[in-house]
DRENTORKOL-3810 file (N, C-alpha, C; in nm, 4 decimals):
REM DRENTORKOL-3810
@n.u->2.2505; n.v->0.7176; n.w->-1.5394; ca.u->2.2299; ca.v->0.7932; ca.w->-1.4176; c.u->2.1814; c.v->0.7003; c.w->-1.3068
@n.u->2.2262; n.v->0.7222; n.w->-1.1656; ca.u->2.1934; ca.v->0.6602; ca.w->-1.0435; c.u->2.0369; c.v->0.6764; c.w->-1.0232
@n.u->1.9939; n.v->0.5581; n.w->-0.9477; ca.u->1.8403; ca.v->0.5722; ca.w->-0.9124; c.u->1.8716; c.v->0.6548; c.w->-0.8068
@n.u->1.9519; n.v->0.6316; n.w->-0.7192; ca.u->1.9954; ca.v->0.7374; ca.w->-0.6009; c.u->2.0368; c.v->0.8553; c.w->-0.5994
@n.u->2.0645; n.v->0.8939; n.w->-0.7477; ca.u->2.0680; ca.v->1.0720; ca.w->-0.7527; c.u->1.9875; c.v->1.1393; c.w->-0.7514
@n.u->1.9744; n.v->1.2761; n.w->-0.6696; ca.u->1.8667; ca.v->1.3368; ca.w->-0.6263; c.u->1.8389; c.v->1.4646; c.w->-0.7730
@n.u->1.8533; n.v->1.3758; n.w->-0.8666; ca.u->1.8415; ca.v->1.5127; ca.w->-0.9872; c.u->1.7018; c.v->1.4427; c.w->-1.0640
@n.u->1.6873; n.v->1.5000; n.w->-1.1346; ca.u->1.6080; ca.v->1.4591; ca.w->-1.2729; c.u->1.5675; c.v->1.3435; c.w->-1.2929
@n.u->1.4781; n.v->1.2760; n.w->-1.2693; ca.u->1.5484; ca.v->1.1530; ca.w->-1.3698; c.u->1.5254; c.v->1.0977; c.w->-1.5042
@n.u->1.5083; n.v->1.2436; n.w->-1.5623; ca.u->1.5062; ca.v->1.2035; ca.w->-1.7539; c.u->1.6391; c.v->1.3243; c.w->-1.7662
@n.u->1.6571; n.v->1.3964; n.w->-1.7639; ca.u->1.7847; ca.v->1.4477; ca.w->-1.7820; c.u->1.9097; c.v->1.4438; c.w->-1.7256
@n.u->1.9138; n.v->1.4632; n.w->-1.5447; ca.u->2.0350; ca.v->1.4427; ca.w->-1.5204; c.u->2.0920; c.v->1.5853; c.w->-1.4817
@n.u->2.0092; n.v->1.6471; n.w->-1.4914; ca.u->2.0745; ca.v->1.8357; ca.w->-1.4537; c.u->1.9984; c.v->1.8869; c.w->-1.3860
@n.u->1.9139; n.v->1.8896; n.w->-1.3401; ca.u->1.8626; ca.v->1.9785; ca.w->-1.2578; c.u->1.8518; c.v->1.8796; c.w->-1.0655
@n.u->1.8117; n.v->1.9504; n.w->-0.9933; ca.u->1.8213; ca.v->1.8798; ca.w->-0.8801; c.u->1.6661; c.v->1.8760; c.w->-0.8599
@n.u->1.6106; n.v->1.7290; n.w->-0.8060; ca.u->1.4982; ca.v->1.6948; ca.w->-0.7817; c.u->1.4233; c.v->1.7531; c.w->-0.6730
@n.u->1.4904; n.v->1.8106; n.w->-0.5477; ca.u->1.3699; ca.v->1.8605; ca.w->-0.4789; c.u->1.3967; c.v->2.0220; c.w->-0.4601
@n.u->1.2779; n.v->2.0877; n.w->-0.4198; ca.u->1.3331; ca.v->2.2455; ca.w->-0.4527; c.u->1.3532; c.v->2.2978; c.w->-0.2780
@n.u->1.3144; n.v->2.1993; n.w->-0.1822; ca.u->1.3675; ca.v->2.2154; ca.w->-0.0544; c.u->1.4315; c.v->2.0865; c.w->0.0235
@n.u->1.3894; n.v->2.1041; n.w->0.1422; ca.u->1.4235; ca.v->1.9834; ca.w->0.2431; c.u->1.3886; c.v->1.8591; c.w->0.1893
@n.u->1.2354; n.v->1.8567; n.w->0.1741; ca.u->1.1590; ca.v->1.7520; ca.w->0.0776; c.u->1.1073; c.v->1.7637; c.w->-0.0009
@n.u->1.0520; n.v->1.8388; n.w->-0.0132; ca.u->0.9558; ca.v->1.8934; ca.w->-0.1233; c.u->1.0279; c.v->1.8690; c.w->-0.2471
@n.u->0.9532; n.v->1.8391; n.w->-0.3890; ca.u->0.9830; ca.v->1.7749; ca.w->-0.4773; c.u->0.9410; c.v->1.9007; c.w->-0.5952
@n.u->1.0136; n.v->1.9197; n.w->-0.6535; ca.u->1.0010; ca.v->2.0351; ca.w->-0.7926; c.u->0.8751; c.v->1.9990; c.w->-0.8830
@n.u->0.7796; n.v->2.0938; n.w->-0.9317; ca.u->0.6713; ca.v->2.0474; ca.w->-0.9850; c.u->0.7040; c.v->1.9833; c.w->-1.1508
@n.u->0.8000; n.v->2.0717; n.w->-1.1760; ca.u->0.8531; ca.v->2.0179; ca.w->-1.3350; c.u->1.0376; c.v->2.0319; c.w->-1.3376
@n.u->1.0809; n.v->1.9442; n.w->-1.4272; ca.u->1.2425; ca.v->2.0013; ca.w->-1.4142; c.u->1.2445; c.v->2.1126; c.w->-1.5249
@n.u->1.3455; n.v->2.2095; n.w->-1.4961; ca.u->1.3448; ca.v->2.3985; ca.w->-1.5737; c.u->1.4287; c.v->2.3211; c.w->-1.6713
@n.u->1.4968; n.v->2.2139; n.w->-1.6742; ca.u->1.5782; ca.v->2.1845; ca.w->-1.8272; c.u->1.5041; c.v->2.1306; c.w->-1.9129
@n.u->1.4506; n.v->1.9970; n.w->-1.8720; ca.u->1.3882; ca.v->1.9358; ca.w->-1.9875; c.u->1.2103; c.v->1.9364; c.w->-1.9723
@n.u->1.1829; n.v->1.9722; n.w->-1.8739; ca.u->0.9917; ca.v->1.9877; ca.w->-1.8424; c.u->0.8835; c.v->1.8884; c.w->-1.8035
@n.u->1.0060; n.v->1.8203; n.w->-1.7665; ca.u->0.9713; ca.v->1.6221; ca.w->-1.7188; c.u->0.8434; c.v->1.6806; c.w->-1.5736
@n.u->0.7313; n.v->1.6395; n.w->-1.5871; ca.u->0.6311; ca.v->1.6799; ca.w->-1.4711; c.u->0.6746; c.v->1.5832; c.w->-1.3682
@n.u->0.7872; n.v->1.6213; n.w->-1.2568; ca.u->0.7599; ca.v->1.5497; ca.w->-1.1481; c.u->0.6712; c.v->1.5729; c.w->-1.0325
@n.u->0.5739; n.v->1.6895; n.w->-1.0445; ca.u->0.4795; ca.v->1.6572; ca.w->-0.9396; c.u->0.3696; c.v->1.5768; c.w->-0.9498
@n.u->0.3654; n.v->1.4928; n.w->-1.0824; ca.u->0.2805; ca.v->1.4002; ca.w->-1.1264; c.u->0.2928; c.v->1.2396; c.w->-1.0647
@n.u->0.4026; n.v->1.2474; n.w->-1.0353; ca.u->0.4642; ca.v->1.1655; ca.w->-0.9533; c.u->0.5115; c.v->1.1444; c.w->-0.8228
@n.u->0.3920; n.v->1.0812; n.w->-0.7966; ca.u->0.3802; ca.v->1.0726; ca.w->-0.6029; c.u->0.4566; c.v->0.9544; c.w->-0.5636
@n.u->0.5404; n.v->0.9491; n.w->-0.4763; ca.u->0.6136; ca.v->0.8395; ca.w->-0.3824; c.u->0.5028; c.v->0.7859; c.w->-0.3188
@n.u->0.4065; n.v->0.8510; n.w->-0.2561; ca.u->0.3043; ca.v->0.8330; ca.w->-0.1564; c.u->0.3664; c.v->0.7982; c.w->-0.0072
@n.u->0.3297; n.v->0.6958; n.w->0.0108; ca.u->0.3612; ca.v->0.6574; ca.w->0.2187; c.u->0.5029; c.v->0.5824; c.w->0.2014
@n.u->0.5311; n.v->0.5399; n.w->0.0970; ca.u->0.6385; ca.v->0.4340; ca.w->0.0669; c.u->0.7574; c.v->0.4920; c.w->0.1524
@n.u->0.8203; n.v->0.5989; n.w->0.0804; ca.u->0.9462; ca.v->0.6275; ca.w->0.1663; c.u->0.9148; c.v->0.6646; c.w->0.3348
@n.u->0.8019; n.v->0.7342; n.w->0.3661; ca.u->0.7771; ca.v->0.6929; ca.w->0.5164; c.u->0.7988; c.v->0.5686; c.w->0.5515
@n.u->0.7060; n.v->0.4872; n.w->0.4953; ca.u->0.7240; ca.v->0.3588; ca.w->0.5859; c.u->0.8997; c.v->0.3193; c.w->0.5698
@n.u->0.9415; n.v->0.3199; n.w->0.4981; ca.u->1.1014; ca.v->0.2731; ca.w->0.4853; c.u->1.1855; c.v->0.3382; c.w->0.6160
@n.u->1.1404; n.v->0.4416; n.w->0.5776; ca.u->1.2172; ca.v->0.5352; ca.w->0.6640; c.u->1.1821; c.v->0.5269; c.w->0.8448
@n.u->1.0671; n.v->0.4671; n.w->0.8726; ca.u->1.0668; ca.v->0.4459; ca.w->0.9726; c.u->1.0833; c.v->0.3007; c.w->1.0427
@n.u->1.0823; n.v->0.2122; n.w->0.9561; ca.u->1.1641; ca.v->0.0760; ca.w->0.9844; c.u->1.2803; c.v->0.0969; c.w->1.0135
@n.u->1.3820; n.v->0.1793; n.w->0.8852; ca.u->1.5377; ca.v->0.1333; ca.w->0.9126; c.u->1.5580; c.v->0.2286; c.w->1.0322
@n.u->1.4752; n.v->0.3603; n.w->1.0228; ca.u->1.5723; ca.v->0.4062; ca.w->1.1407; c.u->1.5344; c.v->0.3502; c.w->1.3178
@n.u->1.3899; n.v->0.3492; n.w->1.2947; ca.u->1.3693; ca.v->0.2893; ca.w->1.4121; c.u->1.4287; c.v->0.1890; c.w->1.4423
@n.u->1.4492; n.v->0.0395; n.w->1.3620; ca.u->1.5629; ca.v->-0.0823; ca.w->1.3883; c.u->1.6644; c.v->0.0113; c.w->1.4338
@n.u->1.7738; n.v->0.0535; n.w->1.3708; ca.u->1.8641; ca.v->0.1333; ca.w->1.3552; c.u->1.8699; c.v->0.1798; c.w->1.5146
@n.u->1.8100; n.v->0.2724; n.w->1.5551; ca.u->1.7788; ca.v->0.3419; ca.w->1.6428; c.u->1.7835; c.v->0.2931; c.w->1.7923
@n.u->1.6612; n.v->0.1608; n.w->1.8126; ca.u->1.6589; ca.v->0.0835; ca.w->1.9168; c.u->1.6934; c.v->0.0250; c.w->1.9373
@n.u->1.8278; n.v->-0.0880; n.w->1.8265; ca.u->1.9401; ca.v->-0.1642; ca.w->1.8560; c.u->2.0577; c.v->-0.0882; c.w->1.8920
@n.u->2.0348; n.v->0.0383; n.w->1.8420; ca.u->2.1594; ca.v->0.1003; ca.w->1.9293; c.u->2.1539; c.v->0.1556; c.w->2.0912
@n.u->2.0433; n.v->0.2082; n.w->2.0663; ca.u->1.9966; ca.v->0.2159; ca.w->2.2191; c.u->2.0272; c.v->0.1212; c.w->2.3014
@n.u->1.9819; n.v->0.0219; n.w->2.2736; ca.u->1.9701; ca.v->-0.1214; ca.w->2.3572; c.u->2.1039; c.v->-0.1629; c.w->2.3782
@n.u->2.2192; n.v->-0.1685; n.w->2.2636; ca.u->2.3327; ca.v->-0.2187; ca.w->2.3198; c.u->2.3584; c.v->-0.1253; c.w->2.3835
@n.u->2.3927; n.v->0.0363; n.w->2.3713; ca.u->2.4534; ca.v->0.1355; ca.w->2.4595; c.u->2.4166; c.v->0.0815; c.w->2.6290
@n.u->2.2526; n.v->0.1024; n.w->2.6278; ca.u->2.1840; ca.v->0.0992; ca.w->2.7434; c.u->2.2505; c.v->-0.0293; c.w->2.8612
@n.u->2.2791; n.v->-0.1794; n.w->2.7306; ca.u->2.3013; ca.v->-0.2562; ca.w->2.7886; c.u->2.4835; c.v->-0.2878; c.w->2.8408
@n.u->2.5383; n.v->-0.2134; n.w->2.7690; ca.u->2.6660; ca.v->-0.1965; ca.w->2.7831; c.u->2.7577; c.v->-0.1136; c.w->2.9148
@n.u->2.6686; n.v->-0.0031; n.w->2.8753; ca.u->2.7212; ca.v->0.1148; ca.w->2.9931; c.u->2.6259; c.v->0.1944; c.w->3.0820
@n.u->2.4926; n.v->0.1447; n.w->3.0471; ca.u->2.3630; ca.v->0.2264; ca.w->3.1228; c.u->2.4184; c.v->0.3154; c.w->3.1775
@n.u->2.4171; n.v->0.4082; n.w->3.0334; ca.u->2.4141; ca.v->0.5712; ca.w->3.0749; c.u->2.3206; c.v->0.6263; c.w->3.1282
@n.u->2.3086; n.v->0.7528; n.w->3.2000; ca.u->2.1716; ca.v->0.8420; ca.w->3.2504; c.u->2.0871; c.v->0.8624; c.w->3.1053
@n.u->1.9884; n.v->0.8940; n.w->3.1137; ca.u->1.8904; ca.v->0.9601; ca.w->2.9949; c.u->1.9341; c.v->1.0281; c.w->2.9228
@n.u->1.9564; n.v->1.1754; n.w->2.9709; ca.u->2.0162; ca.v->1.2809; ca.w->2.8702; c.u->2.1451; c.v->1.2312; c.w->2.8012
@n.u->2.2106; n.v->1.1244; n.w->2.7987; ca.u->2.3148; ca.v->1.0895; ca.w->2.7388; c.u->2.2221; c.v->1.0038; c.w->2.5965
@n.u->2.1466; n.v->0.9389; n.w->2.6320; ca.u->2.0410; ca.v->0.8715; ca.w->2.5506; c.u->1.9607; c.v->0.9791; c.w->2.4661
@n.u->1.9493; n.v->1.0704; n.w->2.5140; ca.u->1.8496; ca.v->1.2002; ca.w->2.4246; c.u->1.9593; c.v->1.2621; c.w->2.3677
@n.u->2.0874; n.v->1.3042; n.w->2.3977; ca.u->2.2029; ca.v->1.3372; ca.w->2.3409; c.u->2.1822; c.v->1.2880; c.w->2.1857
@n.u->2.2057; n.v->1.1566; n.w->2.2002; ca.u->2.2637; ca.v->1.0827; ca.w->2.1146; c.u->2.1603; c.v->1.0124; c.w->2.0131
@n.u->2.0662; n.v->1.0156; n.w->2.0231; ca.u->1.9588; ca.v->0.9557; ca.w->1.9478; c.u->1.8729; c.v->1.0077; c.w->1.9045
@n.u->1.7919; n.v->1.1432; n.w->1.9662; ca.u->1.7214; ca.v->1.2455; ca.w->1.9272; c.u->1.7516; c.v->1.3209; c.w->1.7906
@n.u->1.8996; n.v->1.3471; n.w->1.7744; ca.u->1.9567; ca.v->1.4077; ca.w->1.6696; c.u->1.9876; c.v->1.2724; c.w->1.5475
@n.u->1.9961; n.v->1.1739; n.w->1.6062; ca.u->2.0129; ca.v->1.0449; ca.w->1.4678; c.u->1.9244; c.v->1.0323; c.w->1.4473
@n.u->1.7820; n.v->1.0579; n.w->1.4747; ca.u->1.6355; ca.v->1.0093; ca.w->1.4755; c.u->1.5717; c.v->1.1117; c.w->1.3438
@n.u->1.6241; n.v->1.2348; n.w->1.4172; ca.u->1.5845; ca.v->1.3624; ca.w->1.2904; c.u->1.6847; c.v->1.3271; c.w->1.1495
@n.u->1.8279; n.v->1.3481; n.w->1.2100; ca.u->1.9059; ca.v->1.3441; ca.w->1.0812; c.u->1.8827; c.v->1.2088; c.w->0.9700
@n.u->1.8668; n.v->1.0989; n.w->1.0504; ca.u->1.8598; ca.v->0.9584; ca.w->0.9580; c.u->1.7264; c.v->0.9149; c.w->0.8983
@n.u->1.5986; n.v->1.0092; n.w->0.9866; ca.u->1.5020; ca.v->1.0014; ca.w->0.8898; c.u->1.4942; c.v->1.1270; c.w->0.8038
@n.u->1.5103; n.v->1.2433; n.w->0.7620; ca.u->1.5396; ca.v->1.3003; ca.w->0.6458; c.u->1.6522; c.v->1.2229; c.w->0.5763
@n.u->1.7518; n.v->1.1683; n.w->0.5702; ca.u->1.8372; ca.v->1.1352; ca.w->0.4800; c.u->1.7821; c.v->1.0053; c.w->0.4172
@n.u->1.7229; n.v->0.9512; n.w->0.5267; ca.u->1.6296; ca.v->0.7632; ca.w->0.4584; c.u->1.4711; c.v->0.8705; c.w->0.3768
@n.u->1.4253; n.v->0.9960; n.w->0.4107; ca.u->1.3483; ca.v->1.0197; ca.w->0.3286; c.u->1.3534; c.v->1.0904; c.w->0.1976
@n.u->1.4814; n.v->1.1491; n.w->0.2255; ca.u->1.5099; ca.v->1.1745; ca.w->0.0731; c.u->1.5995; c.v->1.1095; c.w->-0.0191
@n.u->1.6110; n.v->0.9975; n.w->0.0311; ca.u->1.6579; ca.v->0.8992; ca.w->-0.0114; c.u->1.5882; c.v->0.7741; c.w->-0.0988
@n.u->1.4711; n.v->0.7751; n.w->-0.0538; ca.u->1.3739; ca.v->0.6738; ca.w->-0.0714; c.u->1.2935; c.v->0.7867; c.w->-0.1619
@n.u->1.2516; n.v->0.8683; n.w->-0.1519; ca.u->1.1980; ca.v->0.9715; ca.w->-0.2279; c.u->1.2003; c.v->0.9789; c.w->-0.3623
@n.u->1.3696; n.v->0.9996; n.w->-0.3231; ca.u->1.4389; ca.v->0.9977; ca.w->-0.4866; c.u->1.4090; c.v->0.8655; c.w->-0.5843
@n.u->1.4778; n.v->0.7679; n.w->-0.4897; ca.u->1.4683; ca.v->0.6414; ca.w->-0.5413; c.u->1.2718; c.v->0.5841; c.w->-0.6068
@n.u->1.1946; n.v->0.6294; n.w->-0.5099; ca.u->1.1018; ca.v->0.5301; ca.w->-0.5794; c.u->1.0180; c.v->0.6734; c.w->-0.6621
@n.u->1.0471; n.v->0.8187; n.w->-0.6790; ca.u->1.0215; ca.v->0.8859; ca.w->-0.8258; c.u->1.0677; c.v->0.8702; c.w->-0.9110
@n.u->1.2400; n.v->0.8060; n.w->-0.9086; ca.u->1.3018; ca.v->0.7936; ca.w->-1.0265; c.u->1.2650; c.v->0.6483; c.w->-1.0986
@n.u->1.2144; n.v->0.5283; n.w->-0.9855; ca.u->1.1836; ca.v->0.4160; ca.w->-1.0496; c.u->0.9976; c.v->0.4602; c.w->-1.1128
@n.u->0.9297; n.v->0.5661; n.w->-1.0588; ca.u->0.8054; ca.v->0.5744; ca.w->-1.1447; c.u->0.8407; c.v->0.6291; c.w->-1.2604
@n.u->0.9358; n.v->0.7230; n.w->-1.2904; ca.u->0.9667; ca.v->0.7705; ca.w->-1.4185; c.u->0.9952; c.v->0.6678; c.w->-1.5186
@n.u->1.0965; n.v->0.5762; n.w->-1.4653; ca.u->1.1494; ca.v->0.5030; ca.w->-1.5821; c.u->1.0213; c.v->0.4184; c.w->-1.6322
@n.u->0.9595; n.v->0.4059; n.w->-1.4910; ca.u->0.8383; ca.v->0.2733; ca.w->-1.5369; c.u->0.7574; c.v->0.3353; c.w->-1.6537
@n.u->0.6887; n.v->0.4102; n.w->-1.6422; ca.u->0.6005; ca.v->0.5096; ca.w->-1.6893; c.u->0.6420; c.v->0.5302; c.w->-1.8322
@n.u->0.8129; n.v->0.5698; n.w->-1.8478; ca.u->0.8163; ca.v->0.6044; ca.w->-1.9566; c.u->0.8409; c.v->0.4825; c.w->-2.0631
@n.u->0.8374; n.v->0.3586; n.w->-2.0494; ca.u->0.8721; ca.v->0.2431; ca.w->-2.0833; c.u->0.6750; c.v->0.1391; c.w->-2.1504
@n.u->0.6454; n.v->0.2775; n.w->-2.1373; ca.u->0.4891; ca.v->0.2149; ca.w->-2.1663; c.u->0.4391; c.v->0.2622; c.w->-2.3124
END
């Protein structure tokens, strides 16, 4: 199984978070406790490096390319700002619960 799949990561069937972010307290197949297992600040901080890089190099070439008005800039970046940090946070989420599982269970 992928470190990047958002399921289980001792079974493989159930899906890891039970909302937007929020993370399931146990999986209903096999009873693996993932609310025992905190990511903590980690996927924040990730998530606000790549998108911010991400974010202000694009700005910057747009800006420097075609210096659009503002609202063309809030258009276009406001909505990549929301969408690319939920996807870098449940992304990173997944990834560093599924690397505490394996660690953990390897002891």
């Amino acid at each position: 199984m992928s470190l990047l799949s958002p399921r289980c990561p001792s079974c493989g069937e159930t899906p890891l978070f039970a909302s937007l972010l929020k993370v399931h307290n146990a999986c209903a197949k096999c009873g693996l406790e993932l609310g025992k297992h905190d990511a903590g600040d980690g996927p924040t901080f990730f998530a606000i490096v790549i998108v911010g890089f991400l974010v202000m190099t694009g700005a910057g070439i747009v800006e420097y390319k075609s210096t659009p008005p503002l609202w063309v800039h809030a258009a276009l970046w406001i909505p990549l700002i929301f969408g690319g940090s939920v996807f870098c946070l449940r992304l990173f989420k997944t990834y560093l619960i599924t690397l505490e599982c394996r660690l953990s269970e390897k002891k």
